[in-house]
Biopython code that builds the backbone (N, CA, C, O; Angstrom):
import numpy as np
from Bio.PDB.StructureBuilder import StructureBuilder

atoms = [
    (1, "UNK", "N", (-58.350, -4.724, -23.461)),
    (1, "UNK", "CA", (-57.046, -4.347, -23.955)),
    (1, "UNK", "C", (-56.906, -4.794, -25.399)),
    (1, "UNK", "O", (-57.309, -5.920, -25.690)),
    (2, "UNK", "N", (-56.373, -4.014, -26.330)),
    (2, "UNK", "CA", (-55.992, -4.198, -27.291)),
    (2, "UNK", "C", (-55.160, -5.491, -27.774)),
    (2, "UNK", "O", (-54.878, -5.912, -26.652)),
    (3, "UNK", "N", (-54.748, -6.137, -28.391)),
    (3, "UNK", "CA", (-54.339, -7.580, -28.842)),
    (3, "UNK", "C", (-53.805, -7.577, -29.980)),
    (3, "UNK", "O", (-54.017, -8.278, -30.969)),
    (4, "UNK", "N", (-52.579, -6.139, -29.652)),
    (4, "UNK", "CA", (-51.819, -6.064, -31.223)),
    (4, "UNK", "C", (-50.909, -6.926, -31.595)),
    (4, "UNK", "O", (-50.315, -7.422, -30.637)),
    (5, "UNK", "N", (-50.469, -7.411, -32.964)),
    (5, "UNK", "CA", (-49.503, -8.891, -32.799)),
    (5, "UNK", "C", (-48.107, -7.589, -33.000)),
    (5, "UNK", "O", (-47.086, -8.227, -33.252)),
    (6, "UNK", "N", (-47.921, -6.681, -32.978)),
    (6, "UNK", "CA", (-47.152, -6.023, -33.164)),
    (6, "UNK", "C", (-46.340, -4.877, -32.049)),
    (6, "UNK", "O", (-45.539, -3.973, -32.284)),
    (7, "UNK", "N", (-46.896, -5.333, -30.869)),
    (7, "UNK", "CA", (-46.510, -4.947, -29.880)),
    (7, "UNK", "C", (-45.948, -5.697, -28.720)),
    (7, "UNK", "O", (-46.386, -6.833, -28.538)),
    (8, "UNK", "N", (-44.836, -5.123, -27.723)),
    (8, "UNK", "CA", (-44.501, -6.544, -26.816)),
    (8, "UNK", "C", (-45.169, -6.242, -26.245)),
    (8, "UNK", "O", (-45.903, -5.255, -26.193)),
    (9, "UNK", "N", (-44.935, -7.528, -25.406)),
    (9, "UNK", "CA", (-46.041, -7.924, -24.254)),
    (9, "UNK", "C", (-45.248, -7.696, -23.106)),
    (9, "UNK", "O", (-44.492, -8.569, -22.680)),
    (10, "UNK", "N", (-45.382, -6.412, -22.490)),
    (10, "UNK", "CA", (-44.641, -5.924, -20.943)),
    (10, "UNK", "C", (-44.328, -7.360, -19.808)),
    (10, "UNK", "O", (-43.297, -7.645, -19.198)),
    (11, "UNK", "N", (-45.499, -7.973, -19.842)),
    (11, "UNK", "CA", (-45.473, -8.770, -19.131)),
    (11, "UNK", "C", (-44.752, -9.873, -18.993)),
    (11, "UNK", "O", (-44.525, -10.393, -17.900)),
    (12, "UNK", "N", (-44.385, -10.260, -19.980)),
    (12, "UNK", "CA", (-43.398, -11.469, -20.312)),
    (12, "UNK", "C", (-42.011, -11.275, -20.875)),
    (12, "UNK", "O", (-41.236, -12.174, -21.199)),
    (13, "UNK", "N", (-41.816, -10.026, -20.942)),
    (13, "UNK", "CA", (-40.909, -9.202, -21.944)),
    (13, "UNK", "C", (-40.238, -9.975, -23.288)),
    (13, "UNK", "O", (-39.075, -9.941, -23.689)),
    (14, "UNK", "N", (-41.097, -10.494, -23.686)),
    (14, "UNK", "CA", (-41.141, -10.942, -25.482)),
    (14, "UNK", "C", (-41.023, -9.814, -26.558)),
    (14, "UNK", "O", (-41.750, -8.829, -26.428)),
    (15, "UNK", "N", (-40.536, -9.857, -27.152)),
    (15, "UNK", "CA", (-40.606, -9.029, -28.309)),
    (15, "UNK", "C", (-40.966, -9.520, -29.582)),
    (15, "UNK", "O", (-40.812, -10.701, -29.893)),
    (16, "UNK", "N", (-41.480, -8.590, -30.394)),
    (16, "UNK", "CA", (-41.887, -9.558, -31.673)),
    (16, "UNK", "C", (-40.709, -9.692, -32.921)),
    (16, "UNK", "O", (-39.847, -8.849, -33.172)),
    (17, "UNK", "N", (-40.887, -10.766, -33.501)),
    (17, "UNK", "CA", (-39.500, -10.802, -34.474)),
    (17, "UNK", "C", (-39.908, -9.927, -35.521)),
    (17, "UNK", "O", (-40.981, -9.408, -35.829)),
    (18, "UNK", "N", (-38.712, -9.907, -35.999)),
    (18, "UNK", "CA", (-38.109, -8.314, -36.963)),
    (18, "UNK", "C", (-38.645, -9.098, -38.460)),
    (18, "UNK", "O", (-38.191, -10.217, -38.698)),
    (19, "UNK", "N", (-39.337, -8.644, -39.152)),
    (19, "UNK", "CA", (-39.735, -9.041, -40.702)),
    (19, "UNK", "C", (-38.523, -8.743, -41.603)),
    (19, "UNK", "O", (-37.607, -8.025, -41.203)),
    (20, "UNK", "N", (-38.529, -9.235, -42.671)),
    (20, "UNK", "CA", (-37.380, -8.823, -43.640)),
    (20, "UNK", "C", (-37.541, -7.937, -44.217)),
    (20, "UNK", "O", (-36.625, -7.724, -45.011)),
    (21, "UNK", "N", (-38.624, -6.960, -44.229)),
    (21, "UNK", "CA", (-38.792, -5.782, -44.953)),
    (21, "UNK", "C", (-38.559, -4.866, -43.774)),
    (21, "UNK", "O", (-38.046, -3.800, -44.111)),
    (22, "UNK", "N", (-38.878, -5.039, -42.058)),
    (22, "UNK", "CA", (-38.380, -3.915, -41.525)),
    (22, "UNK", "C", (-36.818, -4.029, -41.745)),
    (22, "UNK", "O", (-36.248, -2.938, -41.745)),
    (23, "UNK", "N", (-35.912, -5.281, -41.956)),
    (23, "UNK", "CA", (-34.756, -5.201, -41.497)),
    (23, "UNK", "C", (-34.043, -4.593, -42.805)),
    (23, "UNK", "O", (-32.975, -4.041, -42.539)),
    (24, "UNK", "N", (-34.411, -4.579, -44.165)),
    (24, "UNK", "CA", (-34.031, -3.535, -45.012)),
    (24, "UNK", "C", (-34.726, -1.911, -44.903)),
    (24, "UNK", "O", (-34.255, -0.801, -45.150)),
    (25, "UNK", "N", (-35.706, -2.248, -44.543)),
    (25, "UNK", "CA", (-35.724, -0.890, -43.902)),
    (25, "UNK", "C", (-34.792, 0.341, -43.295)),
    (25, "UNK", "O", (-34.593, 1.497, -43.668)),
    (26, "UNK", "N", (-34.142, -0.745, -41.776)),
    (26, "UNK", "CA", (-32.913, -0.146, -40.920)),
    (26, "UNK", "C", (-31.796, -0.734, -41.636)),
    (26, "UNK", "O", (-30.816, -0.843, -40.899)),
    (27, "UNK", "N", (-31.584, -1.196, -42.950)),
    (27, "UNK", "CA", (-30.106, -1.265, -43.461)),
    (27, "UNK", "C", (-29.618, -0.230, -43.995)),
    (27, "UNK", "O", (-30.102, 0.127, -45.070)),
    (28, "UNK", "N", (-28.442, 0.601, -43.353)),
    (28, "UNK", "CA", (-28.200, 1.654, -43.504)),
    (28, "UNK", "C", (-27.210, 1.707, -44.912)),
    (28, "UNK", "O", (-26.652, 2.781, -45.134)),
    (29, "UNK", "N", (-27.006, 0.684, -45.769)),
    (29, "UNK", "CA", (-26.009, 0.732, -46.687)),
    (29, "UNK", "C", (-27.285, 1.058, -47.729)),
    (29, "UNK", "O", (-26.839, 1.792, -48.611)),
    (30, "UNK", "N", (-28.717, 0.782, -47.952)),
    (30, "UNK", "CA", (-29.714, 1.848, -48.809)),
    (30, "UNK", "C", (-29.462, 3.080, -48.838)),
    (30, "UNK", "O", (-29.171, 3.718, -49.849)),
    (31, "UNK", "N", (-29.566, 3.545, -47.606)),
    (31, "UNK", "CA", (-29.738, 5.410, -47.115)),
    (31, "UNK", "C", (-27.868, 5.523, -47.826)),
    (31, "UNK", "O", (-27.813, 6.085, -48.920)),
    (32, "UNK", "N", (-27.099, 5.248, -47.499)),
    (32, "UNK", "CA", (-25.813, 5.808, -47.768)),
    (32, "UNK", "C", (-25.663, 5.571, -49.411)),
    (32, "UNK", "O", (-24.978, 6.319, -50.108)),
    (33, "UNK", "N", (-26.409, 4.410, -49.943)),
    (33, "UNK", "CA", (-26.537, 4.822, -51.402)),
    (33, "UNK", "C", (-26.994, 5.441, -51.697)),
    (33, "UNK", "O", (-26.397, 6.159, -52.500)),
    (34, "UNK", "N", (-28.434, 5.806, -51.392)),
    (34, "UNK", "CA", (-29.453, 7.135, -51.695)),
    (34, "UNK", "C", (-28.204, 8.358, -51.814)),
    (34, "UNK", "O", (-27.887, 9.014, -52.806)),
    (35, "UNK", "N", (-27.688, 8.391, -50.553)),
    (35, "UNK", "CA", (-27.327, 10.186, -50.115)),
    (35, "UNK", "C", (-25.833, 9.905, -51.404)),
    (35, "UNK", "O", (-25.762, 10.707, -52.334)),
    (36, "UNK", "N", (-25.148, 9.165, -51.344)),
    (36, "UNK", "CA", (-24.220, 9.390, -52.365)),
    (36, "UNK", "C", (-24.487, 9.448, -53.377)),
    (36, "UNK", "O", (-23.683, 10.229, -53.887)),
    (37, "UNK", "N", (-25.594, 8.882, -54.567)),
    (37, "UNK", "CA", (-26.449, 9.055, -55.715)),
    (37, "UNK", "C", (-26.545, 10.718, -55.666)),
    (37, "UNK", "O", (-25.972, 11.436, -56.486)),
    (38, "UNK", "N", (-27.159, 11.085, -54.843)),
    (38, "UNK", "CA", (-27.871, 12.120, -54.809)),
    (38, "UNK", "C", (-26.549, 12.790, -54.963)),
    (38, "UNK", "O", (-26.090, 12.893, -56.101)),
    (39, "UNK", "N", (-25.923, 13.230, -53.998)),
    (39, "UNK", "CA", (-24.348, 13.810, -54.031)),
    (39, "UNK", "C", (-23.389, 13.831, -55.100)),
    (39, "UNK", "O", (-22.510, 14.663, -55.323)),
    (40, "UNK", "N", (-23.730, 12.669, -55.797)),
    (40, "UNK", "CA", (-22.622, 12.298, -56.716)),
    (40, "UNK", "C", (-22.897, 13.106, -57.873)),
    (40, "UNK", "O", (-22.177, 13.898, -58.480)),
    (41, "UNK", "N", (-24.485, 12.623, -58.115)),
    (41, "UNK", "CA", (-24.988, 13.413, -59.344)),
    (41, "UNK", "C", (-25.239, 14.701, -59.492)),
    (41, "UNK", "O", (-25.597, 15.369, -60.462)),
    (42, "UNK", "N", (-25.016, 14.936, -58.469)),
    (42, "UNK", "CA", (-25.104, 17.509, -58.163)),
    (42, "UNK", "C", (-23.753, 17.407, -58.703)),
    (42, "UNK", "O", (-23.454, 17.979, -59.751)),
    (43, "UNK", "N", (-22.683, 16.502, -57.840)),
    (43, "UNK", "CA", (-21.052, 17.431, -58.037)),
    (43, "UNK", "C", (-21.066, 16.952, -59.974)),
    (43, "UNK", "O", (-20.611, 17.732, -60.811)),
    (44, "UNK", "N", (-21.569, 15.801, -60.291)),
    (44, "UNK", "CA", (-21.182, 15.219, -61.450)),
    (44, "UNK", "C", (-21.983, 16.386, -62.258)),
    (44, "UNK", "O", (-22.021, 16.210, -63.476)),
    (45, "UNK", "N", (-22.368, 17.080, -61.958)),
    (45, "UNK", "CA", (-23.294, 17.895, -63.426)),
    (45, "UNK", "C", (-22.432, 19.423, -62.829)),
    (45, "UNK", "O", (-22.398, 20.228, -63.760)),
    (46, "UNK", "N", (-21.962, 19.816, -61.937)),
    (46, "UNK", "CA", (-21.570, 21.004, -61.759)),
    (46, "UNK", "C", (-19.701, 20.371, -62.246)),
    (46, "UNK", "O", (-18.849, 21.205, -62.552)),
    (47, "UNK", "N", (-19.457, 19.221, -62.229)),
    (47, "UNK", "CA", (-17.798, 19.094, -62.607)),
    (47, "UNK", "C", (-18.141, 19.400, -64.441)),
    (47, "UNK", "O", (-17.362, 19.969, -65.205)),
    (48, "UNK", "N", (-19.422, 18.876, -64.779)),
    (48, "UNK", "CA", (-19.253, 19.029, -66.241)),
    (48, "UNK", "C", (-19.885, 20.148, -66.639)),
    (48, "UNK", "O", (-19.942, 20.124, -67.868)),
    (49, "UNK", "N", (-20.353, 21.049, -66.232)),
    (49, "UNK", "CA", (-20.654, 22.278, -66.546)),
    (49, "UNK", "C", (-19.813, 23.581, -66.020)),
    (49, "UNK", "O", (-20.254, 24.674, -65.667)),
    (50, "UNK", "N", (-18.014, 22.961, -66.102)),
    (50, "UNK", "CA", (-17.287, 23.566, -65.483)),
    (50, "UNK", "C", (-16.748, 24.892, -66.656)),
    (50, "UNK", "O", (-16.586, 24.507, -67.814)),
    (51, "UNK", "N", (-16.599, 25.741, -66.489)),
    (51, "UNK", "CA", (-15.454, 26.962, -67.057)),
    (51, "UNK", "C", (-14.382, 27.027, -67.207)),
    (51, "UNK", "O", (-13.615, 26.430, -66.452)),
    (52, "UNK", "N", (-13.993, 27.696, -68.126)),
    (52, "UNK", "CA", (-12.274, 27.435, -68.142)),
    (52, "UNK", "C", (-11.621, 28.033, -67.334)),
    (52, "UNK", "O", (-10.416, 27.786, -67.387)),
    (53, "UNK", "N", (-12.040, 28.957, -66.359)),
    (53, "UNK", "CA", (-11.856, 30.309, -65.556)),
    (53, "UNK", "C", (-11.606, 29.262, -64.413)),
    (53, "UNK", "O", (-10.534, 29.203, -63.810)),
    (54, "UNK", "N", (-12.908, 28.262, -64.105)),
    (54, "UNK", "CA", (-12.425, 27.510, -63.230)),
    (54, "UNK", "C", (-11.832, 26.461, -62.958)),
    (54, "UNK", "O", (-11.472, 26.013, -61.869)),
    (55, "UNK", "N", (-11.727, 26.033, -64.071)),
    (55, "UNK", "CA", (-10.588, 24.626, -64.491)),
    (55, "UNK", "C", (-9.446, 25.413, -64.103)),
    (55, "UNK", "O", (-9.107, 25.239, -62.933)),
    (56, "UNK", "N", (-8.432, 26.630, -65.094)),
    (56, "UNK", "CA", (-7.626, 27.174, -64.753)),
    (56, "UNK", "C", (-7.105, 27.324, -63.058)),
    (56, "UNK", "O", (-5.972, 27.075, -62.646)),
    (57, "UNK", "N", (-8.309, 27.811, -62.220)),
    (57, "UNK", "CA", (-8.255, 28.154, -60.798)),
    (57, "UNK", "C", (-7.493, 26.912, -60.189)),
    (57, "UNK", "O", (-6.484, 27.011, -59.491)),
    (58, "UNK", "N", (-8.084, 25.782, -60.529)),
    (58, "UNK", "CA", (-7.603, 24.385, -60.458)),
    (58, "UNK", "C", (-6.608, 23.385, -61.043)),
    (58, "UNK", "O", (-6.802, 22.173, -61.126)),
    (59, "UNK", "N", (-5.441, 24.094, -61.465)),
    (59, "UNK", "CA", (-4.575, 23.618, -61.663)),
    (59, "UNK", "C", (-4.978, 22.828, -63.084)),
    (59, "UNK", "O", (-4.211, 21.877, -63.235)),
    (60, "UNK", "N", (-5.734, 22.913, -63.927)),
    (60, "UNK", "CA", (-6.232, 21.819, -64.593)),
    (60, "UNK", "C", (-7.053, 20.577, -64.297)),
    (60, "UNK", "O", (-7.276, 19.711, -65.143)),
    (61, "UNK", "N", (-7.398, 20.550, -63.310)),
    (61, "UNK", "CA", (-7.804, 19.197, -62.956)),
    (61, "UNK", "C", (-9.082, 19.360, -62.761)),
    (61, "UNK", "O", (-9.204, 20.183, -61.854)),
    (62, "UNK", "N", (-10.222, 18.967, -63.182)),
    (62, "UNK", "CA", (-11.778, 18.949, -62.995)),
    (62, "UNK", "C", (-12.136, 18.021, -62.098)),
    (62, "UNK", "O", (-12.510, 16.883, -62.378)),
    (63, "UNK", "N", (-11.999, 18.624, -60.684)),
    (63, "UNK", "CA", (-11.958, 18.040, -59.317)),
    (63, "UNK", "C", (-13.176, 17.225, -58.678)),
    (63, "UNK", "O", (-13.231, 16.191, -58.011)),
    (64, "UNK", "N", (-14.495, 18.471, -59.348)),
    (64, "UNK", "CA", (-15.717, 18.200, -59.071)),
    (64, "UNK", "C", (-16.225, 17.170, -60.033)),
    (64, "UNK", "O", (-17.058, 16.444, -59.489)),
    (65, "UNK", "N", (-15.948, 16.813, -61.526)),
    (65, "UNK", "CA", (-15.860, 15.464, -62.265)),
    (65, "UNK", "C", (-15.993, 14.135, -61.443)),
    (65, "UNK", "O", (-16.862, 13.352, -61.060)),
    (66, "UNK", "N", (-14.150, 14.393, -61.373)),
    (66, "UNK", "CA", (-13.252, 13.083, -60.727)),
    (66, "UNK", "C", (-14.656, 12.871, -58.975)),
    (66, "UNK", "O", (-15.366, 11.881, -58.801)),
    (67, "UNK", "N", (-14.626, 13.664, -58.378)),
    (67, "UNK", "CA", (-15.338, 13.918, -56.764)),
    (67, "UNK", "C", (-16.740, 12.676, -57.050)),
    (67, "UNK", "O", (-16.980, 11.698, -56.341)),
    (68, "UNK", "N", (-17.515, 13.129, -58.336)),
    (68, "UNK", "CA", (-18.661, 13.326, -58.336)),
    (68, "UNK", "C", (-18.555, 11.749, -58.865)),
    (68, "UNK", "O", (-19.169, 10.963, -58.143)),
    (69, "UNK", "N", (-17.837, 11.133, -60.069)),
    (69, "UNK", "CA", (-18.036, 10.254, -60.755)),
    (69, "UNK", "C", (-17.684, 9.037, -59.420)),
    (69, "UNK", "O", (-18.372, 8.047, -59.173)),
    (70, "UNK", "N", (-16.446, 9.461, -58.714)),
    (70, "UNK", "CA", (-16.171, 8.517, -57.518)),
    (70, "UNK", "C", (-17.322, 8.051, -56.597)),
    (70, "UNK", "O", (-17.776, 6.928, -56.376)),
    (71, "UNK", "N", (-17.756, 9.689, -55.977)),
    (71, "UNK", "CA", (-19.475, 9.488, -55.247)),
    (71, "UNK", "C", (-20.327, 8.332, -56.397)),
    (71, "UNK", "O", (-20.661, 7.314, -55.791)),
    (72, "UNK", "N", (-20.604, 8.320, -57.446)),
    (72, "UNK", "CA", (-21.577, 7.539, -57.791)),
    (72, "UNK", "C", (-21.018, 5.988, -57.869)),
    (72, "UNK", "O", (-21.821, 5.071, -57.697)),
    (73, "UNK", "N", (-19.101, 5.608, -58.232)),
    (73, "UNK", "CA", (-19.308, 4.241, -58.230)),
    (73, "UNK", "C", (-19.422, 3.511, -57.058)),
    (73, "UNK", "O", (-19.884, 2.377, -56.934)),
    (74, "UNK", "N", (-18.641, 4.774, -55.591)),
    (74, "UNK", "CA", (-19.340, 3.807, -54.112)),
    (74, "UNK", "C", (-20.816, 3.958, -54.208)),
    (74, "UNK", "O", (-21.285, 3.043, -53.531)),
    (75, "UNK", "N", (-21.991, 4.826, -54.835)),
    (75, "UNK", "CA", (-22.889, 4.415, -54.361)),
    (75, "UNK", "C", (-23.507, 3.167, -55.093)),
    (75, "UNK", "O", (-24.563, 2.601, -54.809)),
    (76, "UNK", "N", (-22.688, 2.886, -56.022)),
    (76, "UNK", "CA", (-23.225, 1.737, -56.525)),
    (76, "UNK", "C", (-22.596, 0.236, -56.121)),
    (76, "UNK", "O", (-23.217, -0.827, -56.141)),
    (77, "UNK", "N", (-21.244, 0.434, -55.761)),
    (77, "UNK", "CA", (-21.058, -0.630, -54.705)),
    (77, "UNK", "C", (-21.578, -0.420, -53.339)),
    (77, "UNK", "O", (-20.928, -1.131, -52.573)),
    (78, "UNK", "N", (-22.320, 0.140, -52.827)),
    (78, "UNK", "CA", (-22.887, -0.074, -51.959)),
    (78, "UNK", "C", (-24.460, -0.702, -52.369)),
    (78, "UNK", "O", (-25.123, -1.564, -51.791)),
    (79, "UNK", "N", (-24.675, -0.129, -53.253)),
    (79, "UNK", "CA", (-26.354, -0.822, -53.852)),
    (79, "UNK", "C", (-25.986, -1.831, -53.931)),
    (79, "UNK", "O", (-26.593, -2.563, -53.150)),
    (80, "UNK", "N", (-25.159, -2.396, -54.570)),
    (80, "UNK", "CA", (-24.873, -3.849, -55.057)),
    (80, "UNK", "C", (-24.538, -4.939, -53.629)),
    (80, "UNK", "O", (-24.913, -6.099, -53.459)),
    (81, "UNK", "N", (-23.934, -4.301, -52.986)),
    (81, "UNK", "CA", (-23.787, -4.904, -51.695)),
    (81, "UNK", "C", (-25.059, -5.099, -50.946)),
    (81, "UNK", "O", (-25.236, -6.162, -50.351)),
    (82, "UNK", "N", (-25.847, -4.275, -50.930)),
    (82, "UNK", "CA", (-26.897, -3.908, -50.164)),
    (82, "UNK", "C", (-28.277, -5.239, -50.902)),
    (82, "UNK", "O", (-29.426, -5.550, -50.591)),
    (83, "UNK", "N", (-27.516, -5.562, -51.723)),
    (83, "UNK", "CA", (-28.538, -6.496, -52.512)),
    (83, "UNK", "C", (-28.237, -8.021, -52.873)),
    (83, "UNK", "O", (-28.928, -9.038, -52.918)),
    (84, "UNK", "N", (-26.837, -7.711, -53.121)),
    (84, "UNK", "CA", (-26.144, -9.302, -52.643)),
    (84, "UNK", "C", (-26.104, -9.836, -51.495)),
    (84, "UNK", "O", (-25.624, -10.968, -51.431)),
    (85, "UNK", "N", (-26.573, -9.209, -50.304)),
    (85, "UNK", "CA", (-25.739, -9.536, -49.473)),
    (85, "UNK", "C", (-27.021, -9.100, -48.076)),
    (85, "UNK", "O", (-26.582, -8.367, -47.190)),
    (86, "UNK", "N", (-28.076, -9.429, -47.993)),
    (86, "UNK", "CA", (-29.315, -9.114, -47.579)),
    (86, "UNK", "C", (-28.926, -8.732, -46.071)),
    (86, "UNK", "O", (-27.780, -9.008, -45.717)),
    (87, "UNK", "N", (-29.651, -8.218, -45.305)),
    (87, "UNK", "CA", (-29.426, -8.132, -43.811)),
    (87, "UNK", "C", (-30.080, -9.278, -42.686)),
    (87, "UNK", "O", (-31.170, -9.794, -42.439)),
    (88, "UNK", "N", (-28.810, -9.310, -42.231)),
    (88, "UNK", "CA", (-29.652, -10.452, -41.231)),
    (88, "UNK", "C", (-30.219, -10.344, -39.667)),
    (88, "UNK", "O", (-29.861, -9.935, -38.563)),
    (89, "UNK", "N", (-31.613, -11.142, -40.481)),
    (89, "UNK", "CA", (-31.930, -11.045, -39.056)),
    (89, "UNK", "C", (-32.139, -11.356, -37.648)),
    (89, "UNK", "O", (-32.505, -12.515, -37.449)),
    (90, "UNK", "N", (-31.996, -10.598, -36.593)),
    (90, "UNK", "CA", (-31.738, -10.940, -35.156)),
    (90, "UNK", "C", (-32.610, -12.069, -34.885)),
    (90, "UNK", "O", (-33.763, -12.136, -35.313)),
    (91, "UNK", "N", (-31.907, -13.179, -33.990)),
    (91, "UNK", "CA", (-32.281, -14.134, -33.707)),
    (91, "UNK", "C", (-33.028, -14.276, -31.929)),
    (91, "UNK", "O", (-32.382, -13.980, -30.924)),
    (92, "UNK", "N", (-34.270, -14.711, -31.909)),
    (92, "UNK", "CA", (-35.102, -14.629, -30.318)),
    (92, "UNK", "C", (-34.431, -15.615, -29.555)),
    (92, "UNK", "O", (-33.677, -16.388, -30.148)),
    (93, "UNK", "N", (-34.550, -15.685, -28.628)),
    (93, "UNK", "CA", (-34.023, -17.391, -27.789)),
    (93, "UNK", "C", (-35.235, -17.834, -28.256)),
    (93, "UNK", "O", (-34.803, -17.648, -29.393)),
    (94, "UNK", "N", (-36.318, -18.234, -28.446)),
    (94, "UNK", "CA", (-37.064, -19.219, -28.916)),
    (94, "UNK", "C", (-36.242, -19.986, -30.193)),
    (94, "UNK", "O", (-36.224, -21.213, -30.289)),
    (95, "UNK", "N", (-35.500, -18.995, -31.252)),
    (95, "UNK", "CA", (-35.330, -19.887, -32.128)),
    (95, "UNK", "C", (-33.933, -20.767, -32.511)),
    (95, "UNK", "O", (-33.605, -21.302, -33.570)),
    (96, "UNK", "N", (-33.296, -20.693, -31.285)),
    (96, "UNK", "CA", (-31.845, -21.043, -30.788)),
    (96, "UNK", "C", (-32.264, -22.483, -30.679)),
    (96, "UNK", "O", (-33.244, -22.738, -29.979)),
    (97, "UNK", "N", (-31.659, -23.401, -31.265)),
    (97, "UNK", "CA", (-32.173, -25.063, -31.097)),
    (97, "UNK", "C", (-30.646, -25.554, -30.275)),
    (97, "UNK", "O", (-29.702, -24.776, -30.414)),
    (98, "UNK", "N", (-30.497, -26.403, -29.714)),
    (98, "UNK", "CA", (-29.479, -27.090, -28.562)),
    (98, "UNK", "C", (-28.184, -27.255, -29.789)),
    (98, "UNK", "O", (-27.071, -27.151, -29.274)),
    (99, "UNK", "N", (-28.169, -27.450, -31.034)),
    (99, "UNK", "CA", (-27.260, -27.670, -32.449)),
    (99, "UNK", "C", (-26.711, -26.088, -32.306)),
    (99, "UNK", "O", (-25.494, -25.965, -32.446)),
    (100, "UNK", "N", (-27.301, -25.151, -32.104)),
    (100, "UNK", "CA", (-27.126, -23.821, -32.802)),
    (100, "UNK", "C", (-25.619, -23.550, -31.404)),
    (100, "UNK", "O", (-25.324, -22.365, -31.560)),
    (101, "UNK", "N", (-25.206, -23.810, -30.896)),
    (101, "UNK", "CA", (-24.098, -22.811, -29.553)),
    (101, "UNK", "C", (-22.937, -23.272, -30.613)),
    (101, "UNK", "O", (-22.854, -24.389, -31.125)),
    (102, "UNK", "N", (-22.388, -22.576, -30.747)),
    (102, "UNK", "CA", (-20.413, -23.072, -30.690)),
    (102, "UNK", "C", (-20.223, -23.638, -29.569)),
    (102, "UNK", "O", (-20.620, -23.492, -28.413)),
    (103, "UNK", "N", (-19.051, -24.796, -30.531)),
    (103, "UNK", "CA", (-17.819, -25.293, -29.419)),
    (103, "UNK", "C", (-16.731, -24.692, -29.145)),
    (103, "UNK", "O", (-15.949, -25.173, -28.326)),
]
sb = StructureBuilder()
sb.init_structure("model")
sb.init_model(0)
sb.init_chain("A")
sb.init_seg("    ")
for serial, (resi, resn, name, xyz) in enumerate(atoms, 1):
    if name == "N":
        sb.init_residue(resn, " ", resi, " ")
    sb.init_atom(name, np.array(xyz, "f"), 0.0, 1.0, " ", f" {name:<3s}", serial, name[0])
structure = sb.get_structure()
């Protein structure tokens, strides 16, 4: 049998602990910066490559601008969060010491 350190062991039902690179991996506040970057910066180049035909349509207000510039400063409070503020990771009962319970 194989003797991967990366697999559980059925038998004992252990699991192996989570590394800090898988656990930014599954931190989903990366991916939601990615997709708002991405989002922000389409509406932000179509609000400024707007027409007067369609400004007019819009009451004046350059919607897709304001939309687009908003999308990019959450995605940057979310980067910033996502980096201050690391993910933590799940704890095994092995590493629970008799100090660690609340009173």
């Amino acid at each position: 049998m194989n003797d991967d350190q990366s697999s559980p062991d059925l038998r004992t039902g252990s699991v192996p602990t989570m590394t800090m690179r898988q656990a930014r991996m599954l931190d989903l506040r990366l991916y939601i910066c990615a997709l708002f970057t991405i989002f922000g910066a389409v509406v932000t180049i179509v609000g400024i490559r707007v027409t007067p035909a369609e400004l007019a349509k819009a009451s004046g207000i350059n919607i897709n601008l304001w939309a687009g510039v908003a999308m990019l400063v959450l995605a940057a409070v979310f980067g910033i969060w996502a980096v201050l503020i690391p993910p933590v990771l799940p704890r095994t009962a092995g590493d629970q010491g008799a100090g660690d319970e609340p009173s």
